[in-house]
N, C-alpha and C positions, 0 to 999 in steps of 0.2 A: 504493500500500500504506500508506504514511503516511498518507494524507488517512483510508482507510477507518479506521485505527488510533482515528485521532483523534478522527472519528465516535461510533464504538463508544465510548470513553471518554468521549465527549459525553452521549452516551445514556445509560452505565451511571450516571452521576454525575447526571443529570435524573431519573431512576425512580428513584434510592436516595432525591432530596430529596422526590420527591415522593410517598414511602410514609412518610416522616418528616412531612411535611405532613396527609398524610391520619389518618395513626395518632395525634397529637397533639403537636407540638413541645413547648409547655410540660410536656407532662405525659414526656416522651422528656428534655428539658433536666433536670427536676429529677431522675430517676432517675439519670440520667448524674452528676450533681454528688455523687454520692454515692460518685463512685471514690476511693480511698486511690493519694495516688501513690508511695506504699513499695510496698503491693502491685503497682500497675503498673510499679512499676521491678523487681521481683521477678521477673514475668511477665514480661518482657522480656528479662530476663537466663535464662530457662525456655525461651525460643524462641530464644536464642541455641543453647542447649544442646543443642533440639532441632534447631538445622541443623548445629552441628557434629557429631552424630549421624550424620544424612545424607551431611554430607560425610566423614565416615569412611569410611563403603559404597565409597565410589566411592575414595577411599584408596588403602582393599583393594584392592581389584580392580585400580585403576591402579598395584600395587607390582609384580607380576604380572610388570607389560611393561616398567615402567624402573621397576627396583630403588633409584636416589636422588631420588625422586621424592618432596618434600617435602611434610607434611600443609597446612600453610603454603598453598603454589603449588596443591595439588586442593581446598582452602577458597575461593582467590579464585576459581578456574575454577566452579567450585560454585555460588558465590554469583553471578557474572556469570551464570550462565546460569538462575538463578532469576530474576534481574531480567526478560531476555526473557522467560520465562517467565508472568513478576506481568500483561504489558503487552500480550501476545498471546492472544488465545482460540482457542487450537490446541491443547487437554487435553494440556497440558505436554508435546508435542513439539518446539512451539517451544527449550525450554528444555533438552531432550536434544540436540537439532540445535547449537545453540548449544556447548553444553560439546563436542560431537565436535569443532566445528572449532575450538575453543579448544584441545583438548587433539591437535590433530594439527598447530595450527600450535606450538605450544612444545615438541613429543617429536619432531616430523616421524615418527610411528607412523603405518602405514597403516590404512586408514579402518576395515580387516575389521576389523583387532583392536581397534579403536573401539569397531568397533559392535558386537565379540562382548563387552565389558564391559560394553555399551549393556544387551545384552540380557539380560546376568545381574544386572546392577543393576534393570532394570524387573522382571525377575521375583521378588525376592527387596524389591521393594518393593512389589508389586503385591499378593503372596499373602497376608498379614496382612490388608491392608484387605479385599481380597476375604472374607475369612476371616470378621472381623466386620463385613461390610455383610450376608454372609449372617446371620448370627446378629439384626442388630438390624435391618433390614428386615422381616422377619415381627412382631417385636414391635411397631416401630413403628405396621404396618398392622394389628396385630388386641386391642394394649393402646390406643392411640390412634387408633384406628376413622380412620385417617389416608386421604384417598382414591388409589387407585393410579397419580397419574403420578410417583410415584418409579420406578414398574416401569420403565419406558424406560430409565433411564439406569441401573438396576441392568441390566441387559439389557446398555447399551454396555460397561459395564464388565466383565461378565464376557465378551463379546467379544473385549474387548482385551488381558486377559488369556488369552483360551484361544490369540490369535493369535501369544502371545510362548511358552508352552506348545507349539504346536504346532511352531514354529522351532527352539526347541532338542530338542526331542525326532526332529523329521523324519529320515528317513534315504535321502538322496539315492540315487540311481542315479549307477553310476559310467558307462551307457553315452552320456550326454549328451554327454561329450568327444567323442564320435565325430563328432558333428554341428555342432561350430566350422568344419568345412573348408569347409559349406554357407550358412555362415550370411549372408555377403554376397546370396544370393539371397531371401532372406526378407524381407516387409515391414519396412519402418523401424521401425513400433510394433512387431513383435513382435520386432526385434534388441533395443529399448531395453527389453523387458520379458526375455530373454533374460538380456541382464547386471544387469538387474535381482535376479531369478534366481539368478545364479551371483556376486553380491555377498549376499544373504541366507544361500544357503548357505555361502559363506567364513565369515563371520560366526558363522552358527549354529556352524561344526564347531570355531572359536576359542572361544566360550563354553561348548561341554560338555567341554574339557580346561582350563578356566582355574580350578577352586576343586575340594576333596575336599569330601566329606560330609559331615564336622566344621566346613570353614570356613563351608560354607552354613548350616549350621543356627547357628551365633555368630552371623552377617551375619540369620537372618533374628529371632535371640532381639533386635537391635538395631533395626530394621525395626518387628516388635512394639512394642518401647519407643516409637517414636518417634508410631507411630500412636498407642499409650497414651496419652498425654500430652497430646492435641488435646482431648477430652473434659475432662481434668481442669484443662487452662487456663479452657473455658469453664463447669465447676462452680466455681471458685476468682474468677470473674467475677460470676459471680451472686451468690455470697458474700458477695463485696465490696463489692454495692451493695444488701444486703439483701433477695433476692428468694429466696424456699425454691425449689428446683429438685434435685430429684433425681437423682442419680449418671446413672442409668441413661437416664432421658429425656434427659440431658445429650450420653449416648453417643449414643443414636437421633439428635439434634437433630446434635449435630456429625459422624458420619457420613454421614446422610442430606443435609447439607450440600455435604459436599465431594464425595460424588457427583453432586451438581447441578451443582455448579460446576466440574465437571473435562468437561462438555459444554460441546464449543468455540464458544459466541456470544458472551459480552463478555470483554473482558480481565480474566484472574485471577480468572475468576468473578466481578466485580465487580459488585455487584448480588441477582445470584443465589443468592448464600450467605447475604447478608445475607436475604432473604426468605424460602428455604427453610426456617433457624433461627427465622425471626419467627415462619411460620406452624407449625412442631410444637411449638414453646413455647406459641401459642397453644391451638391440642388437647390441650395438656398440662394445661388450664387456666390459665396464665399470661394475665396480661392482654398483648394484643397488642403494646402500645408499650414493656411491661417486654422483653417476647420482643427487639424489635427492638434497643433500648437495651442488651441482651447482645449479640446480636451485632453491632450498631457497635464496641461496646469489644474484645470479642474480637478483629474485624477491626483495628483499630488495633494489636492485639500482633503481630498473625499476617501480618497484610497489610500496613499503612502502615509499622509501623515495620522491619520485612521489606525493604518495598521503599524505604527511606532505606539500611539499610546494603548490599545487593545495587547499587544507585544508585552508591554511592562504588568497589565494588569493579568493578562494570563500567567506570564512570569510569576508572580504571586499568588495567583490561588494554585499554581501547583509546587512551592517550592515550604509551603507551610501544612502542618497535619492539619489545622485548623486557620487556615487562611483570617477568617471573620470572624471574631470572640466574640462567642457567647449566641450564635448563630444557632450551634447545633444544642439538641439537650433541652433547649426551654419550652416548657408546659407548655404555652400557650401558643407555639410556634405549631403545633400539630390540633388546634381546634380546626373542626370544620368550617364551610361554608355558610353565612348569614342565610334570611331568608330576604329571598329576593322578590321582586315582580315579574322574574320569568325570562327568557331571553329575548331580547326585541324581537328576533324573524319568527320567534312561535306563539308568541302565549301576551296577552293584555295583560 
């Protein structure tokens, strides 16, 4: 698994120099020289903003199930688990998977209610971008006569969102209990898909009692913000290095981005964002090596300097038995969920 890891960032980092090669270094160098490092220190401290955004969601939601559960301690968890995240091309599963067993080995919480957070965090972060990937994927493709292999990966995405959709909404048959007494007779794969099964459903019926109606729509007004702001880091980039670029193709460019890049072949998208951006700044009329030359410096807010402070914060939860004192062991950190009003897409 390492060695393939390794690969893949081998490659991702060979095809980034070699679109930089092709598209024209010097003329990519001197556009680049044109950053203001106030601004880029500005925009760094703007992406800070935007993950403690992020890691607020998850906060939420983790206050839920142990009430002294510090913003502190679901920042580091947070941030370790975007670093797997940055490093793996598994459309940030990786980095969901990672925060569960981070956050069961210091609450010792069981996995359901893990993952029934799991699943109201993916949805309530899922639904904004969904939201405007619909909105700015037709413009993209019919103001920027753009050709349609975005459709595939608008396609996976709205996929994966209708699969976390459909979880929390399902509504299980209570007659399946009946069928445990048999279940040693059943094939292997279908025992392991089975409790498969019946760990989705724990899960699902954990997350339609974990938030009212009011707290999802604050959780998804923040959600919004956070996607907001990817677009306007990279208008405030173009800006910066004198290239006219408009608001709007900024949007197209940066959303249609990170839907590329949340298809799992190189790590963190690496690669792939940077090109997808190159090429609809290019259609934008932008000459191609300005295109790219935004997004390299975007990616250094967003990606590199990203994946230095997630770096340290991983660095720490795993180099301590108990990283976050006082995390793991307390009473109150393993109560259930309140009573809620239900989860917004099923129940008044």
């Amino acid at each position: 698994m390492h060695l393939k890891r390794t690969v893949l960032w081998i490659f991702a980092i060979i095809a980034l120099a070699a679109a930089v090669f092709f598209l024209g270094w010097e003329e990519i160098k001197g556009i680049l020289l044109q950053a203001n490092p106030y601004v880029l220190a500005v925009l760094c401290l703007l992406q800070v903003g935007t993950l403690a955004m992020s890691a607020y969601m998850w906060h939420f939601l983790m206050r839920k199930l142990a009430p002294g559960y510090s913003f502190g301690r679901v920042f580091a968890v947070y941030l370790g688990g975007n670093f797997v995240e940055s490093i793996t091309p598994a459309a940030k599963m990786g980095g969901e998977a990672a925060r569960i067993y981070l956050f069961r080995r210091l609450t010792s919480l069981p996995y359901t209610k893990l993952a029934g957070v799991l699943l109201v965090h993916k949805y309530i972060s899922l639904l904004p971008f969904v939201l405007l990937c619909t909105f700015m994927l037709p413009l993209s493709l019919f103001l920027l006569k753009l050709p349609p292999f975005f459709i595939p990966a608008f396609i996976a995405l709205i996929g994966l969102f209708a699969a976390v959709v459909i979880l929390l909404r399902a509504r299980h048959s209570s007659h399946s209990k009946g069928k445990k007494s048999s279940s040693s007779e059943l094939p292997e794969w279908q025992q392991k898909w089975n409790r498969v099964f019946l760990f989705l459903k724990d899960a699902a019926s954990q997350a339609r009692t974990l938030t009212t109606r009011r707290e999802q729509l604050v959780l998804l007004a923040i959600s919004l913000c956070v996607w907001a702001l990817y677009p306007l880091k990279v208008y405030l980039v173009a800006t910066m290095l004198g290239l006219r670029v408009d608001m709007v193709v900024a949007a197209m460019a940066t959303y249609s981005a990170y839907m590329i890049s949340m298809i799992p072949l190189l790590p963190g998208g690496l690669g792939t964002f940077e090109g997808s951006m190159a090429f609809i700044f290019a259609f934008s009329g932008l000459a191609p090596a300005a295109g790219l030359a935004i997004a390299l410096l975007t990616r250094l807010v967003t990606y590199w300097f990203s994946l230095l402070l997630t770096a340290v914060a991983a660095a720490t939860l795993a180099l301590g038995n108990n990283p976050l004192p006082g995390a793991a062991g307390r009473p109150d950190s393993l109560r259930g969920p309140p009573e809620g009003n239900g989860w917004v897409a099923t129940e008044n």
